[in-house]
N, C-alpha and C positions, 0 to 999 in steps of 0.2 A: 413684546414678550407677554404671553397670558398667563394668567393668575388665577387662583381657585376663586376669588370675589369674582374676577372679572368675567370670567365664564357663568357661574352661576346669577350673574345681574344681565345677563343675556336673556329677554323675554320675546316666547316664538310668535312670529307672523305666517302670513300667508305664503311668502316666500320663505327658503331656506336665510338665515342671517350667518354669515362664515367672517371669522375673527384669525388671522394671522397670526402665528407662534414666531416665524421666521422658518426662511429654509426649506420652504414649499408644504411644510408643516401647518395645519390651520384648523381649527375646531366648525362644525359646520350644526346650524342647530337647525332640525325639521320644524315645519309646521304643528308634528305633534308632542314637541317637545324633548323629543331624544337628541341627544347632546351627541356628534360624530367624531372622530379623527378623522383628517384624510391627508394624503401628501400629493403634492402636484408636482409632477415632473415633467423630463421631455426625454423622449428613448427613440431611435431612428426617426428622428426631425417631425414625431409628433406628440402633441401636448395629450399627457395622462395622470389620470389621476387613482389613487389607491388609498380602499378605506382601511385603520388601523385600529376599530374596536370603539366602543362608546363612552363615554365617560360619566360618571365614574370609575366606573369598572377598570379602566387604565385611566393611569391619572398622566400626570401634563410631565415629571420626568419618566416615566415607563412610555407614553410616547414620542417624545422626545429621542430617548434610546434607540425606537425604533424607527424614525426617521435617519438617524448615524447608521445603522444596518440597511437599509435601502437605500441609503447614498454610495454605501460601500459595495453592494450589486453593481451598481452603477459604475460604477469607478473601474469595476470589473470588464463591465463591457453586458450587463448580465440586467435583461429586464425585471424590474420587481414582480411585476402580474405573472410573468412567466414564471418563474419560481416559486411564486405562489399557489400555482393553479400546479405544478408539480405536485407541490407539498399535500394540495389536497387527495390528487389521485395517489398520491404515496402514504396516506392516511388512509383512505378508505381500502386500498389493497393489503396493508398488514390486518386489515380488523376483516377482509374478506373469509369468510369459510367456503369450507369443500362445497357444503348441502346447498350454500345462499349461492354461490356461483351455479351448479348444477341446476338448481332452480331457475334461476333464469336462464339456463340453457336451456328446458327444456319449454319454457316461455314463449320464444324465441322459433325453437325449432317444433310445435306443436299445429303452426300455422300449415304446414305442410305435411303432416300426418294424418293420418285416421285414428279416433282418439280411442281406437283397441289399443294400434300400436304403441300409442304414446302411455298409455294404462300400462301394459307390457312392461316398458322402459322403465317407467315410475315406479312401478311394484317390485324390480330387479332391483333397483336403488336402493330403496328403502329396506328392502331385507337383507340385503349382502353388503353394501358400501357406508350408508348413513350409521348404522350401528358402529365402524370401526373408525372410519375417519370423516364422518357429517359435520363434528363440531370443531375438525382441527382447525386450524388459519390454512387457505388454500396454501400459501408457498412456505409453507412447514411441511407439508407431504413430501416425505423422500419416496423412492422407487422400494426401498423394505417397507414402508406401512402400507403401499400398494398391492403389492404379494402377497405378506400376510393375508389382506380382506378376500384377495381373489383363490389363497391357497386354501382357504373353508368353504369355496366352493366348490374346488378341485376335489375335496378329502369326501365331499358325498358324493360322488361321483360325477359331477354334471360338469366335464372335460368343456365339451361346446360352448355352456353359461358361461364357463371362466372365461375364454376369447371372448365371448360374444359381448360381455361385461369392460371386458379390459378397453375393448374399441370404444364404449360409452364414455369409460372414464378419459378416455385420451382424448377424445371431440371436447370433452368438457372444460380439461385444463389446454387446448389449445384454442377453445373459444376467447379463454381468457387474461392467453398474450398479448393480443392488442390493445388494450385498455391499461397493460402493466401490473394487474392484481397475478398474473402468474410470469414467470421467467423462463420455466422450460419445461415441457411434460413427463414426466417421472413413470409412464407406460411406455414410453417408446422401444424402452430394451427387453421389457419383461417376458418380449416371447419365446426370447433363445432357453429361459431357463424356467415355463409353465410348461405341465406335461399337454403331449403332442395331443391335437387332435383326433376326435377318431376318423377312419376312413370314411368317406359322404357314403352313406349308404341309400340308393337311388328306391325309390319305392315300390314296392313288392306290386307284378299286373298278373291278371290273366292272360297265360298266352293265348296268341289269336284262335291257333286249332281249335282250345276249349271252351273258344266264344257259345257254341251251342247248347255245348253241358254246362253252361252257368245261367242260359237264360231257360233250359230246361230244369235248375233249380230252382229258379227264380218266381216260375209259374206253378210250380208244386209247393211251393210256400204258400200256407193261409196264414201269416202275418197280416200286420197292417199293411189295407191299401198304399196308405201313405206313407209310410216308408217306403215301399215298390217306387208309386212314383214318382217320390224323391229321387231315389237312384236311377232310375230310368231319364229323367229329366236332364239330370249330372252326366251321363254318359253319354244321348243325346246331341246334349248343347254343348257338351265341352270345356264346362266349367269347373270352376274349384268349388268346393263345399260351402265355404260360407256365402257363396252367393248364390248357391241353390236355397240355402238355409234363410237368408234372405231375403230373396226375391218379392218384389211387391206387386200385385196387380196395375199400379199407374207407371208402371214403366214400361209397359208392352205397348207398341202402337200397329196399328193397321192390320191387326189379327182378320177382317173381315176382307180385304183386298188382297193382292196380290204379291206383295212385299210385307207381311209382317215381320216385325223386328223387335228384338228387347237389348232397353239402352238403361245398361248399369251404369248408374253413378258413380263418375269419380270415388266418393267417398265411401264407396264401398270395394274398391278394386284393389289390390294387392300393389297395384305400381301406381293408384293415387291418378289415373285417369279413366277417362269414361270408355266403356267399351260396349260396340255393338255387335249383336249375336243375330245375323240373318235366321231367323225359322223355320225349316224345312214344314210341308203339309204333316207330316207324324208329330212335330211338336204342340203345333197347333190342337191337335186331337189329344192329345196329354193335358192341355189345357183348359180345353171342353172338357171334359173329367173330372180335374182338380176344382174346378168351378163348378160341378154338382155337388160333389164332397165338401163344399165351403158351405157352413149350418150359418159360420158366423157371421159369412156376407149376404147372406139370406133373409136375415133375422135384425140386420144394420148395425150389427154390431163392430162399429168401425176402429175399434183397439184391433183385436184378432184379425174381421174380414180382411184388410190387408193384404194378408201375406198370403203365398201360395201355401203355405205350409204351416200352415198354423198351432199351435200347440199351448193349452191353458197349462202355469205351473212351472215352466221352462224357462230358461233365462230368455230374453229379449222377447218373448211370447212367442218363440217356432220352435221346431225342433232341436233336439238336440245336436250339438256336435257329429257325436260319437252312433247315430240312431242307424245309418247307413252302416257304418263299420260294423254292425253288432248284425245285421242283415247279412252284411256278406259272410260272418263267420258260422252263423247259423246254417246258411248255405254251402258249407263245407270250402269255400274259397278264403277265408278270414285270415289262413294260418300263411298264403304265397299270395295275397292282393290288398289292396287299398283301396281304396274311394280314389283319391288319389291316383293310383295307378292307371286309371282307365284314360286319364289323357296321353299317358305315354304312347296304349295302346293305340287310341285315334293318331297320333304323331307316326305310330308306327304303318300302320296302317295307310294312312294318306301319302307317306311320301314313298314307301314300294307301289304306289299304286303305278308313281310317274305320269298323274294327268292333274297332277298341281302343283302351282309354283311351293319353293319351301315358304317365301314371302309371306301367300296367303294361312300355311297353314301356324307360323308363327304368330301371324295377327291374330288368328281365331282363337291361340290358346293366350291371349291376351301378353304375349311376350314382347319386347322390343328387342329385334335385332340389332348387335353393333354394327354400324358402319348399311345399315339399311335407309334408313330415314333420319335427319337431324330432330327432325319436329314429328311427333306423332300426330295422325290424322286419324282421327276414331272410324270415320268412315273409309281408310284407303281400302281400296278393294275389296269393295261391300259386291258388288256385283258376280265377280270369280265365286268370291266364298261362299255367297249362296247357292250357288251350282254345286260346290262343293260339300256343303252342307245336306244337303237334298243326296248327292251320293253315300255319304257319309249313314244316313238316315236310312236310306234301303241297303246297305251293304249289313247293316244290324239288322235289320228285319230279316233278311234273305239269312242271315243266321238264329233269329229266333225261328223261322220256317224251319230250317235243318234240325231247331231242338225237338220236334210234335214226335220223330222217331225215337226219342230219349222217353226213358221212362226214372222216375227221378221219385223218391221214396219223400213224403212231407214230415220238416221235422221240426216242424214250431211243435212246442209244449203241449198244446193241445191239438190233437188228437181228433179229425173230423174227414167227410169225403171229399174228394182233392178234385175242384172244378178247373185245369186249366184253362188261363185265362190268357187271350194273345194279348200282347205288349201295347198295340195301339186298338182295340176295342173297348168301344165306349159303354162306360157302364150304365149311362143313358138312354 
């Protein structure tokens, strides 16, 4: 039996020195002088051992006690470390919160985003969720304190946010089932009783017909060049916005041979892989252009030079989001078209053609078809779609030819004589 002399007349060595209480109970002293409890048992026919705190801190009957409580696990049938290591995950899940789980969700899940979208998510959080229930204990959140935070976003109007939200927080509290800090997700019913969604409203194009009279607007504009051939590029290549916006001079390869191609980065694609855009000879010539226009790669200015589209003063230093749209409204199309739109029109257009697979032109607009490919190949059918591409490229031209018989009134701000300019002539 140990005793308070007899543990404190214990002086440490180089080895641990371990003193016997009885009962698999035995005080164990380090080398640097910390004085141990531990119990030594046996639990499915192997030798274990479990520490029970230092001493003094627990003294010789408070561990003691708690040797009589780990015999009685035992007795049970019921390993001590096992229930211990319970106790702990059931410790650290009552002191879990909403925001510290969420946090490491989005920890977790940022590995495989583009860090707009994960911005996006973070910034949703933080203005609509954290303020109402950030600091609750995660499994104190009922399905009413979920409502509440999502029906202040519903009451400004932003019907979409509120879904779009509700799915975050339900990834969130189901990330964190498995660990035990949540028991059940408290969004799973809330949809029957959040107002309905509104109807997807598809994005406003030009129709084909008035392909003419839009690039006969287009040329009677003395705007900026470069917004022109911004949009000409987007329309083009088939792209979404921010990757026209984008776009960097070290992504292009073999502009001078026969296969040029531009290979966007994963990290900048909407579905988080890399995608290739075959070049038709008219892109090429658009980019002969933008490469006279570039002051800043001229001059080695390698912030700016960069990008095809450069812009000092603007978020990420190119243009703006919104610079296209504001072009097409100017142009009298702003009020029935998008930037956006113009791939539907390509979509449209390519497959009334009936001289390509729908395959290729899914690939080109950077989609993945279900039940097409299990594994995406950035190059599957690089060969079709530049044939395809190259059609796509004089089907537009042979429509800005049709616009020369348009006569189209200029209506930038200011006020000057209207040089039409054809779509691919170099201003070199």
């Amino acid at each position: 039996m140990l005793t308070n002399s007899l543990i404190q007349s214990i002086l440490p060595s180089e080895r641990p020195v371990k003193k016997a209480d009885g009962g698999g109970l035995h005080i164990c002293v380090l080398p640097n002088g910390k004085a141990q409890w531990r119990l030594s048992y046996r639990f499915d026919y192997r030798q274990k051992t479990l520490k029970g705190g230092t001493y003094p801190e627990v003294s010789i009957d408070r561990a003691r006690v708690w040797r009589e409580e780990m015999k009685a696990h035992l007795a049970e049938g019921k390993d001590p470390a096992h229930i211990r290591l319970l106790q702990k995950y059931e410790i650290k899940a009552e002191n879990t919160t909403f925001q510290q789980l969420a946090e490491e969700w989005l920890a977790v899940k940022r590995e495989g985003w583009s860090a707009r979208y994960a911005g996006v998510i973070e910034r949703r959080l933080q203005a609509d969720i954290f303020p109402v229930i950030g600091k609750k204990k995660v499994r104190a959140v009922i399905p009413q304190m979920m409502l509440e935070a999502l029906q202040q976003i519903q009451d400004r109007g932003a019907l979409e946010m509120a879904h779009r939200v509700r799915g975050y927080c339900s990834e969130i509290f189901r990330y964190g089932i498995p660990s035990g800090r949540v028991m059940s997700d408290p969004c799973s019913d809330l949809g029957s009783v959040m107002r309905k969604r509104a109807r997807v409203k598809h994005r406003s194009k030009v129709p084909i017909t008035e392909l003419p009279r839009f690039f006969a607007a287009l040329n009677a504009d003395t705007g900026s060049r470069l917004s022109h051939l911004a949009l000409r590029w987007t329309i083009l290549t088939m792209v979404r916005t921010q990757e026209t916006r984008h776009a960097q001079w070290s992504e292009f390869e073999g502009l001078g041979g026969p296969k040029p191609l531009w290979r966007i980065p994963a990290a900048r694609m909407k579905m988080q892989l890399e995608h290739l855009v075959p070049l038709p000879p008219q892109a090429v010539e658009l980019l002969r252009e933008l490469k006279e226009l570039n002051v800043y790669g001229k001059f080695g200015n390698e912030r700016f030079g960069q990008y095809l589209f450069p812009v000092i003063g603007n978020n990420d230093d190119t243009i703006s989001s919104s610079r296209m749209l504001v072009l097409l409204r100017r142009l009298g199309v702003g009020d029935k078209a998008t930037v956006h739109g113009f791939r539907s029109v390509a979509s449209t257009i390519l497959n009334e053609s009936g001289l390509f697979n729908a395959d290729w032109i899914e690939m080109q607009l950077a989609h993945v078809p279900q039940g097409v490919r299990s594994v995406y190949n950035a190059a599957l059918y690089l060969d079709p779609r530049r044939k395809m591409m190259k059609w796509w490229a004089d089907y537009l031209e042979d429509a800005e030819r049709a616009s020369k018989a348009i006569v189209i009134e200029d209506k930038t701000p200011k006020k000057k004589p209207v040089e039409a300019l054809g779509w691919f002539q170099s201003s070199w």
